[in-house]
PQR file of N, CA, C, O and H, with PARSE charges and radii, in Angstrom:
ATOM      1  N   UNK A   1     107.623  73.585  63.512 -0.4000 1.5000
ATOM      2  CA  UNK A   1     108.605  72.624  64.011 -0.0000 2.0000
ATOM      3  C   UNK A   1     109.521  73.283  65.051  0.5500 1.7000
ATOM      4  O   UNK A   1     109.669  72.644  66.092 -0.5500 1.4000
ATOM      5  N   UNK A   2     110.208  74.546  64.930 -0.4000 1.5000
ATOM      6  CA  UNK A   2     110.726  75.118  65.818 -0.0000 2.0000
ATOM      7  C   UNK A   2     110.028  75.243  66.973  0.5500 1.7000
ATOM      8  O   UNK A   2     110.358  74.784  68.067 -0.5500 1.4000
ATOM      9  H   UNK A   2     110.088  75.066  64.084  0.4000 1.0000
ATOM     10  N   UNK A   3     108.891  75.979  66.668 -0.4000 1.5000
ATOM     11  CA  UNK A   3     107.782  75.998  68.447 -0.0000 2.0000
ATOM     12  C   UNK A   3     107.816  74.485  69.223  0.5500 1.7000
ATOM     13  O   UNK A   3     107.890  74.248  70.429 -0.5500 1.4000
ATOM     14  H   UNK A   3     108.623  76.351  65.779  0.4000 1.0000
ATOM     15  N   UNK A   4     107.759  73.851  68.435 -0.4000 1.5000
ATOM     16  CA  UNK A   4     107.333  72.622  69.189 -0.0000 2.0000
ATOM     17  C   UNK A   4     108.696  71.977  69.362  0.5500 1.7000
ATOM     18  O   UNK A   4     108.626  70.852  69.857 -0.5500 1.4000
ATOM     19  H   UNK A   4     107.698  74.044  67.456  0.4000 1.0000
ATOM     20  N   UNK A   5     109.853  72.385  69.094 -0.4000 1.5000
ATOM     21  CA  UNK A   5     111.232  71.947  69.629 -0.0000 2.0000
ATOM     22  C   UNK A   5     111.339  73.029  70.766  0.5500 1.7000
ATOM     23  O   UNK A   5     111.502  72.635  71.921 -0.5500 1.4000
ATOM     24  H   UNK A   5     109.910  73.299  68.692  0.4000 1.0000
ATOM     25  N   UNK A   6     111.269  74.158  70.537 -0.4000 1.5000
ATOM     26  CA  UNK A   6     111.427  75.118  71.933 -0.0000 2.0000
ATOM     27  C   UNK A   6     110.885  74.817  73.083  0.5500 1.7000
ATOM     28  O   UNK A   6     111.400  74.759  74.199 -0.5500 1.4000
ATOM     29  H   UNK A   6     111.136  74.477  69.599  0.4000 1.0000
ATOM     30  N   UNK A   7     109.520  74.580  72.645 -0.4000 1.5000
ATOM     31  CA  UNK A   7     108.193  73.760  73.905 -0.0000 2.0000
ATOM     32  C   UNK A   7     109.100  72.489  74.887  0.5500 1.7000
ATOM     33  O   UNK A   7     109.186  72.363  76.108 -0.5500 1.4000
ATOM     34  H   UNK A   7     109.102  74.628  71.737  0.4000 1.0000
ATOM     35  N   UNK A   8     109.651  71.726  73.834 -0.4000 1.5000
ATOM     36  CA  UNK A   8     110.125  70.328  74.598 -0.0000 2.0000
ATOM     37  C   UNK A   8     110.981  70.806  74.717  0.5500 1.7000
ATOM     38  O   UNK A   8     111.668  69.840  75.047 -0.5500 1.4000
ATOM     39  H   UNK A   8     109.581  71.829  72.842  0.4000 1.0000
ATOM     40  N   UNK A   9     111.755  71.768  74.733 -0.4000 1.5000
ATOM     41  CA  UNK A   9     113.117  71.737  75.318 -0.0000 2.0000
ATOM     42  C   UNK A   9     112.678  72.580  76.716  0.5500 1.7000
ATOM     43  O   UNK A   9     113.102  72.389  77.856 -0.5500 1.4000
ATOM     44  H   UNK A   9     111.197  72.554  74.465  0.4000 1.0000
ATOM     45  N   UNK A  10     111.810  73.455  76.309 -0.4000 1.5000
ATOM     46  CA  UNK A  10     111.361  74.335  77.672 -0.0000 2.0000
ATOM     47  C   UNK A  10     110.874  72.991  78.958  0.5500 1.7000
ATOM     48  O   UNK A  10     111.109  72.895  80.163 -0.5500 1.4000
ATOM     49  H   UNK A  10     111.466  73.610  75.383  0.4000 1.0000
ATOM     50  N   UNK A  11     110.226  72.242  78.121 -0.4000 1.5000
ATOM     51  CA  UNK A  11     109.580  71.109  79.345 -0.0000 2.0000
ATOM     52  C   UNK A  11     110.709  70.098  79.784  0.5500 1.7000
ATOM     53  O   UNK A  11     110.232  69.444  80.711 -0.5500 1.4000
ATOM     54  H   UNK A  11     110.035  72.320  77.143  0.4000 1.0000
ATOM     55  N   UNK A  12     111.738  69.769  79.575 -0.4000 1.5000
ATOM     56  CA  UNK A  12     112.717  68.914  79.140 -0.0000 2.0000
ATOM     57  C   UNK A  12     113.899  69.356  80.368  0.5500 1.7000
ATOM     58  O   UNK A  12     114.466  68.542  81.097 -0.5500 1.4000
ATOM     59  H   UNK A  12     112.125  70.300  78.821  0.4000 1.0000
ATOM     60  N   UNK A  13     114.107  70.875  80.388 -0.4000 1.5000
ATOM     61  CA  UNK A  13     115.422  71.460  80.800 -0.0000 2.0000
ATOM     62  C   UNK A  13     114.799  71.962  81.883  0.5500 1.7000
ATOM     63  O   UNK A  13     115.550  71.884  82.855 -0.5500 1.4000
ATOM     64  H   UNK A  13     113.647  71.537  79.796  0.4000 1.0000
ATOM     65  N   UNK A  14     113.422  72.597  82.230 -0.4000 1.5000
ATOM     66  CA  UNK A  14     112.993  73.583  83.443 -0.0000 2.0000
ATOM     67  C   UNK A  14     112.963  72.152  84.653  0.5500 1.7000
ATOM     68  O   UNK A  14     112.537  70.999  84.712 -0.5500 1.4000
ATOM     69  H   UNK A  14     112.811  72.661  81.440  0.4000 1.0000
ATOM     70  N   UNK A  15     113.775  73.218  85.553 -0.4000 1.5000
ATOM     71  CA  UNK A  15     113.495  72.079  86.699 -0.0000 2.0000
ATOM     72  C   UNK A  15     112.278  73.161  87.788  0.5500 1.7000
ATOM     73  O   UNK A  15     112.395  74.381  87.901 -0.5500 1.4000
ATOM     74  H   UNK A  15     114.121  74.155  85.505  0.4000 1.0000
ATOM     75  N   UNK A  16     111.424  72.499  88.318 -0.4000 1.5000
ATOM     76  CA  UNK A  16     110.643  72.543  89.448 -0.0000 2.0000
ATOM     77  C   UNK A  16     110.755  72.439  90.856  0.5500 1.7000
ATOM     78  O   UNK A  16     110.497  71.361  91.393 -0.5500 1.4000
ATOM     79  H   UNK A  16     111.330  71.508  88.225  0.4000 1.0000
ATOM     80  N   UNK A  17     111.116  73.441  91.537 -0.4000 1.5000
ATOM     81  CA  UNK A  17     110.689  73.019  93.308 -0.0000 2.0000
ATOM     82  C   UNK A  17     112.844  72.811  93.346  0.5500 1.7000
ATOM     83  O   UNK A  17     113.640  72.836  92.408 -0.5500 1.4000
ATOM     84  H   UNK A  17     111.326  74.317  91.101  0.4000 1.0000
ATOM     85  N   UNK A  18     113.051  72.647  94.689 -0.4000 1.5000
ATOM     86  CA  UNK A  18     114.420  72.615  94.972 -0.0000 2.0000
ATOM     87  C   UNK A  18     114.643  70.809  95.095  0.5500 1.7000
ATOM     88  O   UNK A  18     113.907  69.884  95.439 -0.5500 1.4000
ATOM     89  H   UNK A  18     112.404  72.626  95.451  0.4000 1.0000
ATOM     90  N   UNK A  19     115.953  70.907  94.650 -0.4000 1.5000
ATOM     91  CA  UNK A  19     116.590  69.452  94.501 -0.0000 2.0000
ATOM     92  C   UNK A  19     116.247  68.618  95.398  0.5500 1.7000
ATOM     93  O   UNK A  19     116.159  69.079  96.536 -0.5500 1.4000
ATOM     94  H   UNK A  19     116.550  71.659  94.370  0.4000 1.0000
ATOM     95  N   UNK A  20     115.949  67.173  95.203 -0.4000 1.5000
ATOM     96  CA  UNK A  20     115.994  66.554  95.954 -0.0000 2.0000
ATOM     97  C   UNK A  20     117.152  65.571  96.976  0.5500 1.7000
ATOM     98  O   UNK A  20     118.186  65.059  96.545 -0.5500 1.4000
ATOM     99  H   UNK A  20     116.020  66.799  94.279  0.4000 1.0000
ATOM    100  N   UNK A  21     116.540  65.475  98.694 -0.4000 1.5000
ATOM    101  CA  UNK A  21     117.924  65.481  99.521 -0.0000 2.0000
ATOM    102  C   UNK A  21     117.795  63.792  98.799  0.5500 1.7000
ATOM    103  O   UNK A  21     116.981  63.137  98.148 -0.5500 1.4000
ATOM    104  H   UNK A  21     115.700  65.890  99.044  0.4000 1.0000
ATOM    105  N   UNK A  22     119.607  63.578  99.595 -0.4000 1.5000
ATOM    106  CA  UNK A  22     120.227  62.165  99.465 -0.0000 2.0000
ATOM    107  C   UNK A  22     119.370  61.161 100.470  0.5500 1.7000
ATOM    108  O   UNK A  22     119.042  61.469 101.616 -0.5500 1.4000
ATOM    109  H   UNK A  22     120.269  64.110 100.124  0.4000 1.0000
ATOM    110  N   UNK A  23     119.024  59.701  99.717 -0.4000 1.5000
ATOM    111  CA  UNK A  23     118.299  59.206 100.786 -0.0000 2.0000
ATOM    112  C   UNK A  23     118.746  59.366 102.473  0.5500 1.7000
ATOM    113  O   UNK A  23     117.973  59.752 103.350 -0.5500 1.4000
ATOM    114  H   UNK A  23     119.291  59.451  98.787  0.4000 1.0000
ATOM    115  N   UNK A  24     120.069  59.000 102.663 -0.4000 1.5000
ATOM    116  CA  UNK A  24     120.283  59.764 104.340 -0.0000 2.0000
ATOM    117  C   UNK A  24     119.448  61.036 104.658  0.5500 1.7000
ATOM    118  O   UNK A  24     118.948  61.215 105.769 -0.5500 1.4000
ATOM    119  H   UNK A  24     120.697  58.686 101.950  0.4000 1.0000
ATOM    120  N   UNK A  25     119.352  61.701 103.872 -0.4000 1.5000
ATOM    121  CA  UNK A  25     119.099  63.271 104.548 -0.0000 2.0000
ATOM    122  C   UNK A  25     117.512  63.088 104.719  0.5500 1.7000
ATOM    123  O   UNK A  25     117.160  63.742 105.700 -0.5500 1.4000
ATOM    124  H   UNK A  25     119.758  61.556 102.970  0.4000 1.0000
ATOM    125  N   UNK A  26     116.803  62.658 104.320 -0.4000 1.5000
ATOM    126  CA  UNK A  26     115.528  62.518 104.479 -0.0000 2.0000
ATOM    127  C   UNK A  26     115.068  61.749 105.573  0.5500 1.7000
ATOM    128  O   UNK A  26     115.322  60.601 105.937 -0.5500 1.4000
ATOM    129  H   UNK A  26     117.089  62.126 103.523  0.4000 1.0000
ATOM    130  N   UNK A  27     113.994  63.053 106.218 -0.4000 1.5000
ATOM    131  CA  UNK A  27     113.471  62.673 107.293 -0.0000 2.0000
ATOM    132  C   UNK A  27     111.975  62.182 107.107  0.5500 1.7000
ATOM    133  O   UNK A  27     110.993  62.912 106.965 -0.5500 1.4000
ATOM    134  H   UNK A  27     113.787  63.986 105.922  0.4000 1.0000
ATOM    135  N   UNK A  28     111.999  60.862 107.134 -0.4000 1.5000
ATOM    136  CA  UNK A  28     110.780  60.456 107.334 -0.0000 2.0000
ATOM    137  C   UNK A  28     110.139  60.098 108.606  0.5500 1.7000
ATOM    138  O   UNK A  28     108.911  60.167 108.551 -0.5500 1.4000
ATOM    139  H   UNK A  28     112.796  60.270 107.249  0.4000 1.0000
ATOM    140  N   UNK A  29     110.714  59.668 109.942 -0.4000 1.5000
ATOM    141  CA  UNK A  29     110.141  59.715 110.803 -0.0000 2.0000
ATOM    142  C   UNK A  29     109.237  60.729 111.581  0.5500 1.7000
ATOM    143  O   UNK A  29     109.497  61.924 111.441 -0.5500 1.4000
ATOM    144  H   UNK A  29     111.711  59.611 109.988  0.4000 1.0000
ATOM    145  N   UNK A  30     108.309  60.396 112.302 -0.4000 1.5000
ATOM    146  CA  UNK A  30     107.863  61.484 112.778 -0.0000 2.0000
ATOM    147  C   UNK A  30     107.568  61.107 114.373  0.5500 1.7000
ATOM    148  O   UNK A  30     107.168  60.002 114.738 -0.5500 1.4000
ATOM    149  H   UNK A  30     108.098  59.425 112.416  0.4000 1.0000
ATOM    150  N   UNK A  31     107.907  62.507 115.466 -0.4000 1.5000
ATOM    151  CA  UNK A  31     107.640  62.306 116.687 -0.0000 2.0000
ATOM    152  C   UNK A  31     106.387  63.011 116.925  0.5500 1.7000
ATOM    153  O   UNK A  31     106.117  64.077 116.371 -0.5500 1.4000
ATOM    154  H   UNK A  31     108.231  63.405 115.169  0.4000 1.0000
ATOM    155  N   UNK A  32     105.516  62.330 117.868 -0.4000 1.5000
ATOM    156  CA  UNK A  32     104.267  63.193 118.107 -0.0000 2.0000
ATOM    157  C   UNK A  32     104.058  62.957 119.794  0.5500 1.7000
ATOM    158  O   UNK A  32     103.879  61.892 120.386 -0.5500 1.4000
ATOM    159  H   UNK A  32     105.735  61.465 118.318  0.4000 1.0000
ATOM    160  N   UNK A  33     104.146  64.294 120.324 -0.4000 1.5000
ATOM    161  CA  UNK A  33     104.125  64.357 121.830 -0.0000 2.0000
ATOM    162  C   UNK A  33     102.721  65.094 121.927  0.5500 1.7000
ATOM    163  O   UNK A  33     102.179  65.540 120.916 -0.5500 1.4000
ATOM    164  H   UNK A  33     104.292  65.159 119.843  0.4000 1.0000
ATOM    165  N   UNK A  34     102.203  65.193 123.089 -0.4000 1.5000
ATOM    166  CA  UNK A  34     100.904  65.759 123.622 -0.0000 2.0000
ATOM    167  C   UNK A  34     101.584  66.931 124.211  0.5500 1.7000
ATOM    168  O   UNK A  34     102.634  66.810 124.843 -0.5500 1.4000
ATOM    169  H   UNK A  34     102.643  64.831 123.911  0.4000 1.0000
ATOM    170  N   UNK A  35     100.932  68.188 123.988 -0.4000 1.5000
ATOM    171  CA  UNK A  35     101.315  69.459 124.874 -0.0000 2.0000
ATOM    172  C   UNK A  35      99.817  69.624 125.493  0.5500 1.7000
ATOM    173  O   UNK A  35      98.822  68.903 125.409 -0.5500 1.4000
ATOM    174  H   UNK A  35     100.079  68.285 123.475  0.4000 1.0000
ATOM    175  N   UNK A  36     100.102  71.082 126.263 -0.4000 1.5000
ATOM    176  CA  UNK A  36      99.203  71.899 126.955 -0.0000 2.0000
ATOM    177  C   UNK A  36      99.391  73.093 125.845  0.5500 1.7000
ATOM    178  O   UNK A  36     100.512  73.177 125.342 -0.5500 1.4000
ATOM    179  H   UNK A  36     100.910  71.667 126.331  0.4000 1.0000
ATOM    180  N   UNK A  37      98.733  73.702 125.569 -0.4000 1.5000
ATOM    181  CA  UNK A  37      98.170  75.113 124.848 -0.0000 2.0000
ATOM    182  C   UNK A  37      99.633  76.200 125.516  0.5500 1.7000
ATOM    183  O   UNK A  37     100.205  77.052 124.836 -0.5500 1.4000
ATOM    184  H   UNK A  37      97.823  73.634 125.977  0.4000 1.0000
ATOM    185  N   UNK A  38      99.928  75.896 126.810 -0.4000 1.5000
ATOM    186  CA  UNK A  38     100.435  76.695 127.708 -0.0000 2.0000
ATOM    187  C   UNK A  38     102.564  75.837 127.146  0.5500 1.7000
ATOM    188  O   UNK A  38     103.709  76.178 126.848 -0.5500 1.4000
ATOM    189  H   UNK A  38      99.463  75.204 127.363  0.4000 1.0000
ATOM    190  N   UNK A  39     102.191  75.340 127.241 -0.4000 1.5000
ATOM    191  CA  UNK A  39     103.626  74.450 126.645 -0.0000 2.0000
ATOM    192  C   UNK A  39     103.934  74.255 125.260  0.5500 1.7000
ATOM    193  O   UNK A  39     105.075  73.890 124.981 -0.5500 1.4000
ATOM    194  H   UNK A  39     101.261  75.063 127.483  0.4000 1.0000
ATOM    195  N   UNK A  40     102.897  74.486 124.134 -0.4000 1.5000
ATOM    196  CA  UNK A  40     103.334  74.595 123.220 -0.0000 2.0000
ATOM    197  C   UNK A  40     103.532  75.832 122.669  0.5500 1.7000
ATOM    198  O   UNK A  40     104.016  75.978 121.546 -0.5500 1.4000
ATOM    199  H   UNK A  40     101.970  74.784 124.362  0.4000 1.0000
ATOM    200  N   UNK A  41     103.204  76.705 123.357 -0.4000 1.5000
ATOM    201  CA  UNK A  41     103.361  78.874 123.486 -0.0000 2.0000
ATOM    202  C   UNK A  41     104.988  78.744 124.452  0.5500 1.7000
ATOM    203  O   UNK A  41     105.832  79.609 124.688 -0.5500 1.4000
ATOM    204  H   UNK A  41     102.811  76.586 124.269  0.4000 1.0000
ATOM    205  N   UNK A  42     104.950  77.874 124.678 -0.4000 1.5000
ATOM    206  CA  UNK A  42     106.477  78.510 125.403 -0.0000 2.0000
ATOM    207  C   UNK A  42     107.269  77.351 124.593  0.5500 1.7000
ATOM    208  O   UNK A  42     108.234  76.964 125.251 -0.5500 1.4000
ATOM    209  H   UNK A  42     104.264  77.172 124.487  0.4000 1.0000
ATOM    210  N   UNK A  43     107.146  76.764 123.486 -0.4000 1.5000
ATOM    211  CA  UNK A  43     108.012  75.584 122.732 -0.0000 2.0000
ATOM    212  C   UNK A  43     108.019  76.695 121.504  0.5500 1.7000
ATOM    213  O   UNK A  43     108.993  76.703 120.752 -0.5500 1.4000
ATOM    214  H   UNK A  43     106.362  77.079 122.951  0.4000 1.0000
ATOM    215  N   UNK A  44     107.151  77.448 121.340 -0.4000 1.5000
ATOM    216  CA  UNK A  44     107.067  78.611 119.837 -0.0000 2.0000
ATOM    217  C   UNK A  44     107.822  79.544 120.396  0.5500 1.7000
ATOM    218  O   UNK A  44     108.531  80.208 119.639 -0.5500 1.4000
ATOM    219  H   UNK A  44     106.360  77.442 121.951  0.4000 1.0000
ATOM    220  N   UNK A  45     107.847  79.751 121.487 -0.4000 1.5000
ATOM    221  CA  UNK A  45     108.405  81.516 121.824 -0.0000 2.0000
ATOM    222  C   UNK A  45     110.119  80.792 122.021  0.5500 1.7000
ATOM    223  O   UNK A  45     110.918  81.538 121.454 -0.5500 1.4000
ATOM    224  H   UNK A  45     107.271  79.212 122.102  0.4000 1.0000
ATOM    225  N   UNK A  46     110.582  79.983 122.447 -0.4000 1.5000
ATOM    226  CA  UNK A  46     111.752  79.400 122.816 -0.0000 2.0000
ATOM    227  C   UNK A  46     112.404  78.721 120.958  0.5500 1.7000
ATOM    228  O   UNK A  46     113.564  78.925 120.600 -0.5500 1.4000
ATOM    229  H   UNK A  46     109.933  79.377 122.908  0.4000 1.0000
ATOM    230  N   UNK A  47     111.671  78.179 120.322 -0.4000 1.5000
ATOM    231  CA  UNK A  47     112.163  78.585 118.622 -0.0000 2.0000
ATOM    232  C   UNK A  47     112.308  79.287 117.518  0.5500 1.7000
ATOM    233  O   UNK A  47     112.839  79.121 116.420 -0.5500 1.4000
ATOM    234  H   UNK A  47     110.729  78.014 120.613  0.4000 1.0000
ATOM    235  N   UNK A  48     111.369  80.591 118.379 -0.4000 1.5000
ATOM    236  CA  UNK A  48     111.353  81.986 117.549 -0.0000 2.0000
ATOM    237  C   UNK A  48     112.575  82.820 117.914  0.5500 1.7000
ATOM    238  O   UNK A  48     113.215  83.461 117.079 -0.5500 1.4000
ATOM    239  H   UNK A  48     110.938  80.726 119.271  0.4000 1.0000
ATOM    240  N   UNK A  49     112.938  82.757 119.584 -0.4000 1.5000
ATOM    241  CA  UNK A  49     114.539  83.359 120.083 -0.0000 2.0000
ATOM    242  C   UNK A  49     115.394  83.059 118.730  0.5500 1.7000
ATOM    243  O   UNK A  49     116.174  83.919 118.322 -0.5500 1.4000
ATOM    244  H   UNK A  49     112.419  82.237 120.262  0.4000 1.0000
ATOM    245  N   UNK A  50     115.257  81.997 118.136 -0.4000 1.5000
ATOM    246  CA  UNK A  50     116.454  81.163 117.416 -0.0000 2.0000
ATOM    247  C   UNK A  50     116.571  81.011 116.277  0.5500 1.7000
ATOM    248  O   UNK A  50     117.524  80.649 115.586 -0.5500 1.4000
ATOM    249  H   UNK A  50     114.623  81.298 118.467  0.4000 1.0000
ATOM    250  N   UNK A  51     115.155  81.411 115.968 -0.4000 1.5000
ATOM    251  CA  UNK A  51     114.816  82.177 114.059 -0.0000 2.0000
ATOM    252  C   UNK A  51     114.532  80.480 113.649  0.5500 1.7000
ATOM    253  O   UNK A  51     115.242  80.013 112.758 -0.5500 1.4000
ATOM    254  H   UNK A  51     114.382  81.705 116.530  0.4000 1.0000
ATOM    255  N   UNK A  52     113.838  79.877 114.091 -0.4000 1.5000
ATOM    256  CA  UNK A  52     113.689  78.466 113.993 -0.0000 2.0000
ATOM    257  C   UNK A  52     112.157  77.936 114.189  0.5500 1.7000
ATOM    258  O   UNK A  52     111.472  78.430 115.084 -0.5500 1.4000
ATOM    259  H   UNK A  52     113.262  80.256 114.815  0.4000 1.0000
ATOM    260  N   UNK A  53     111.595  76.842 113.270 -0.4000 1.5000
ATOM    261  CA  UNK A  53     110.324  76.661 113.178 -0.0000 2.0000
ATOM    262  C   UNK A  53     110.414  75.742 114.635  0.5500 1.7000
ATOM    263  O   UNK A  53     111.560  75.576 115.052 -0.5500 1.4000
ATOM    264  H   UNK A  53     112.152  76.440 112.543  0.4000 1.0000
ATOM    265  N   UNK A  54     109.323  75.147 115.423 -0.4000 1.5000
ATOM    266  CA  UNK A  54     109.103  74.457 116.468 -0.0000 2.0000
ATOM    267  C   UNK A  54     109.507  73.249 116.258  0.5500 1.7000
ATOM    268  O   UNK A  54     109.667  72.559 117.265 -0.5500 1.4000
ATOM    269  H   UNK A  54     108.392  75.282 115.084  0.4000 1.0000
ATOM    270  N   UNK A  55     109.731  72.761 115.191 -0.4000 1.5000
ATOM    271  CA  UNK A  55     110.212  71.300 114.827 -0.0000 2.0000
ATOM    272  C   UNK A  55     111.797  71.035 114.530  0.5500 1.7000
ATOM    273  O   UNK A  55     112.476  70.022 114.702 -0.5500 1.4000
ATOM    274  H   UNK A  55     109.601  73.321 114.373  0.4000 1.0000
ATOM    275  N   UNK A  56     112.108  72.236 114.056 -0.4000 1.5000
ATOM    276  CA  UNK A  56     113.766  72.335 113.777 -0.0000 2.0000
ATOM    277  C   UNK A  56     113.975  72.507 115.017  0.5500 1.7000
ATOM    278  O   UNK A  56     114.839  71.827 115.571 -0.5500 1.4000
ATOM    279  H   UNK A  56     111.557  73.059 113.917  0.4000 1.0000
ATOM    280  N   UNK A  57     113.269  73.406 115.689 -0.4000 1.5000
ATOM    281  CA  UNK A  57     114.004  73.958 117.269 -0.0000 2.0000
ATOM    282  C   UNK A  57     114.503  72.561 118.374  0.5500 1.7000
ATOM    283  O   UNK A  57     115.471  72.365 119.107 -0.5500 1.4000
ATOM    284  H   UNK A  57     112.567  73.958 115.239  0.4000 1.0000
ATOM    285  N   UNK A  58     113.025  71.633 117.944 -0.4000 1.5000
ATOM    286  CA  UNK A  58     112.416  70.805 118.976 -0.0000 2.0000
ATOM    287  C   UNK A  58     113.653  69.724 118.619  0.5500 1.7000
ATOM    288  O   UNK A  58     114.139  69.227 119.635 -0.5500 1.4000
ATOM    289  H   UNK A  58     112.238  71.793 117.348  0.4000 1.0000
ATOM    290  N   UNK A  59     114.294  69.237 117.247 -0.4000 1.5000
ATOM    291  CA  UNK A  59     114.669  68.215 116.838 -0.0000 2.0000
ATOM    292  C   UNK A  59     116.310  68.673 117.405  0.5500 1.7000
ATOM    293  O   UNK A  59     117.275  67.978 117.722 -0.5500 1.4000
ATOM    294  H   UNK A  59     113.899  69.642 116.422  0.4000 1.0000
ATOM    295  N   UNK A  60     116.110  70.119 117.362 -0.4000 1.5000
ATOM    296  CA  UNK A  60     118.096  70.614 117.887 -0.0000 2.0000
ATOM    297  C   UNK A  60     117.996  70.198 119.554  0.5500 1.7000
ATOM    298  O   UNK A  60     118.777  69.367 120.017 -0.5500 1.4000
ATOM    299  H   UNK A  60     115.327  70.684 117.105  0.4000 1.0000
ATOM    300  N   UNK A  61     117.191  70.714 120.209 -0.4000 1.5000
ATOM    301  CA  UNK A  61     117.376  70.524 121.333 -0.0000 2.0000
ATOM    302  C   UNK A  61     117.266  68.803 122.368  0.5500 1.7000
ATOM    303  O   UNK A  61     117.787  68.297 123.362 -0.5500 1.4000
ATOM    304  H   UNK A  61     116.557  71.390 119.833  0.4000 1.0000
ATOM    305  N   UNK A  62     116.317  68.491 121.400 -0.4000 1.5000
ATOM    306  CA  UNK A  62     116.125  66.831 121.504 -0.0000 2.0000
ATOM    307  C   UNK A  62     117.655  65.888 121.324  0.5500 1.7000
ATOM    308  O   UNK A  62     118.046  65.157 122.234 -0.5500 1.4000
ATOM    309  H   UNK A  62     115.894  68.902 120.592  0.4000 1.0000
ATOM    310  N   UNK A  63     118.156  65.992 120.457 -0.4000 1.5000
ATOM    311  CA  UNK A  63     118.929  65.446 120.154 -0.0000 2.0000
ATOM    312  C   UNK A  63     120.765  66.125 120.558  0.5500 1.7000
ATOM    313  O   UNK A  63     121.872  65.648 120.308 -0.5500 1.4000
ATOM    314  H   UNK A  63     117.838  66.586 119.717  0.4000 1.0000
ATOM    315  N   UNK A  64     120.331  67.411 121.267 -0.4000 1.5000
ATOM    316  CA  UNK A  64     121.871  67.773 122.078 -0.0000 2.0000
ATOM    317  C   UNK A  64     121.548  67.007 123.374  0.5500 1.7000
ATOM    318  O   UNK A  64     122.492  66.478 123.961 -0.5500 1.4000
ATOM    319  H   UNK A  64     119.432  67.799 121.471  0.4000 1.0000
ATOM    320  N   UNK A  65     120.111  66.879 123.955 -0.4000 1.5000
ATOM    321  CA  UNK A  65     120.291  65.946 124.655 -0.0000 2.0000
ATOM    322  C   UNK A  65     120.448  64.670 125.002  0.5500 1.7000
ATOM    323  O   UNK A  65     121.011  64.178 125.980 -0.5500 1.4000
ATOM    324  H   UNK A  65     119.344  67.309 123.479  0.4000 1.0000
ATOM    325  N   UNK A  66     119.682  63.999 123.760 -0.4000 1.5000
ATOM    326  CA  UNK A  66     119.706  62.362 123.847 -0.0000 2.0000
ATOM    327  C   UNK A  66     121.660  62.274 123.542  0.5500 1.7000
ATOM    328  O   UNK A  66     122.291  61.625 124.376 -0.5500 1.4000
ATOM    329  H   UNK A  66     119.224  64.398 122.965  0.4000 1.0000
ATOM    330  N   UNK A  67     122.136  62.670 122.841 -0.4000 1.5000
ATOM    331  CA  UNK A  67     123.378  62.098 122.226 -0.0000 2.0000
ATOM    332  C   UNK A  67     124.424  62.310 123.466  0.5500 1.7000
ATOM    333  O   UNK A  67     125.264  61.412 123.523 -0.5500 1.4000
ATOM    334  H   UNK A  67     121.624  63.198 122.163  0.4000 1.0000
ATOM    335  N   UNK A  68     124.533  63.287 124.434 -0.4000 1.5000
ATOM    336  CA  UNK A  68     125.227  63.279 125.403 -0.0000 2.0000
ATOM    337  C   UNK A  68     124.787  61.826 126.485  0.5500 1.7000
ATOM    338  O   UNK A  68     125.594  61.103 127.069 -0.5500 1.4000
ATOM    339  H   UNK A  68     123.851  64.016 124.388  0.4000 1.0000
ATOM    340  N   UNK A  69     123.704  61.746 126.499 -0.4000 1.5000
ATOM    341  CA  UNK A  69     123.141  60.575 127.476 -0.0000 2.0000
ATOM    342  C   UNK A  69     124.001  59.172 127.302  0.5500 1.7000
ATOM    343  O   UNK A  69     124.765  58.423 127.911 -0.5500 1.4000
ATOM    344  H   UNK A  69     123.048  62.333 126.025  0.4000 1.0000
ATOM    345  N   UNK A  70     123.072  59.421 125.549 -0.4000 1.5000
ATOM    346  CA  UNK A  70     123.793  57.786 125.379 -0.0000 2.0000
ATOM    347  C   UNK A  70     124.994  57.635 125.072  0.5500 1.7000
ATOM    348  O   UNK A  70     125.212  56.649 124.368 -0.5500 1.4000
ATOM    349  H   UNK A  70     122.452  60.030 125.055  0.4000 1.0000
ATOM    350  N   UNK A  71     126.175  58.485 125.446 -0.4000 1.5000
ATOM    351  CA  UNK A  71     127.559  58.303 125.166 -0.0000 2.0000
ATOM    352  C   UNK A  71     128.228  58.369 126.787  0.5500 1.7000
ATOM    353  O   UNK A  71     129.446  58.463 126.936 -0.5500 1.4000
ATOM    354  H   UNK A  71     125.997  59.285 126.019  0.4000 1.0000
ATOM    355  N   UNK A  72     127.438  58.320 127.768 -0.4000 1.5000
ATOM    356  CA  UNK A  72     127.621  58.493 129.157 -0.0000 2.0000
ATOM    357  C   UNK A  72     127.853  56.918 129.453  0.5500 1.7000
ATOM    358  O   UNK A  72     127.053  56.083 129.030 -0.5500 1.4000
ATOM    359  H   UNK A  72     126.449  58.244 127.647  0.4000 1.0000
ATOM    360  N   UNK A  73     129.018  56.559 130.220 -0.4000 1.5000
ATOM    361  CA  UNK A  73     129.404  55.595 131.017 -0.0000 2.0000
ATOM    362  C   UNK A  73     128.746  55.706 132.339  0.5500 1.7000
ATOM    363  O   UNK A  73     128.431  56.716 132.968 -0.5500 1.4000
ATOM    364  H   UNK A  73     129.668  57.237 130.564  0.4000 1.0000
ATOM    365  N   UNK A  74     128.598  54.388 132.642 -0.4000 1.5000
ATOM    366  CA  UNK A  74     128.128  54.210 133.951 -0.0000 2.0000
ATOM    367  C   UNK A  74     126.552  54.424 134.501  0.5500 1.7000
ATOM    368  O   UNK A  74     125.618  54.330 133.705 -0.5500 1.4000
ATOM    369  H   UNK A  74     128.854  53.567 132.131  0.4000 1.0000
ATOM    370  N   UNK A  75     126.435  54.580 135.251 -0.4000 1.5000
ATOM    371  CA  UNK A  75     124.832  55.176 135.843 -0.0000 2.0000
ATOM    372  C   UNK A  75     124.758  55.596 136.405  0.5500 1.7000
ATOM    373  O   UNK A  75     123.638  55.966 136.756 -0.5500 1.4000
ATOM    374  H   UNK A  75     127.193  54.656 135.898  0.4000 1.0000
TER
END
């Protein structure tokens, strides 16, 4: 009886894998652009400067630019 209370408490209390984010934080969209072999070697070498995978890199730099745009008056 003890083993099999230790067991369920072991299965019960162990958590697995890291917490899950708040629905905001979750990224489900996905962007898919076409490169050249030659452009996606200089999109890796330009997110490695930055200790950053190509998609974190791609999503920082994407979005310092879109957000200045669309807060621009005028044309």
């Amino acid at each position: 009886m003890t083993q099999d209370f230790l067991w369920l408490h072991y299965v019960l209390m162990s958590k697995r894998g890291r917490p899950k984010k708040a629905k905001v934080e979750r990224r489900t969209n996905v962007l898919r652009i076409r490169l050249t072999q030659e452009e996606r070697a200089d999109l890796e070498a330009a997110a490695e400067k930055k200790s950053l995978d190509v998609s974190a890199w791609g999503r920082m730099v994407l979005l310092e630019t879109a957000r200045p745009a669309i807060n621009q008056t005028g044309g």
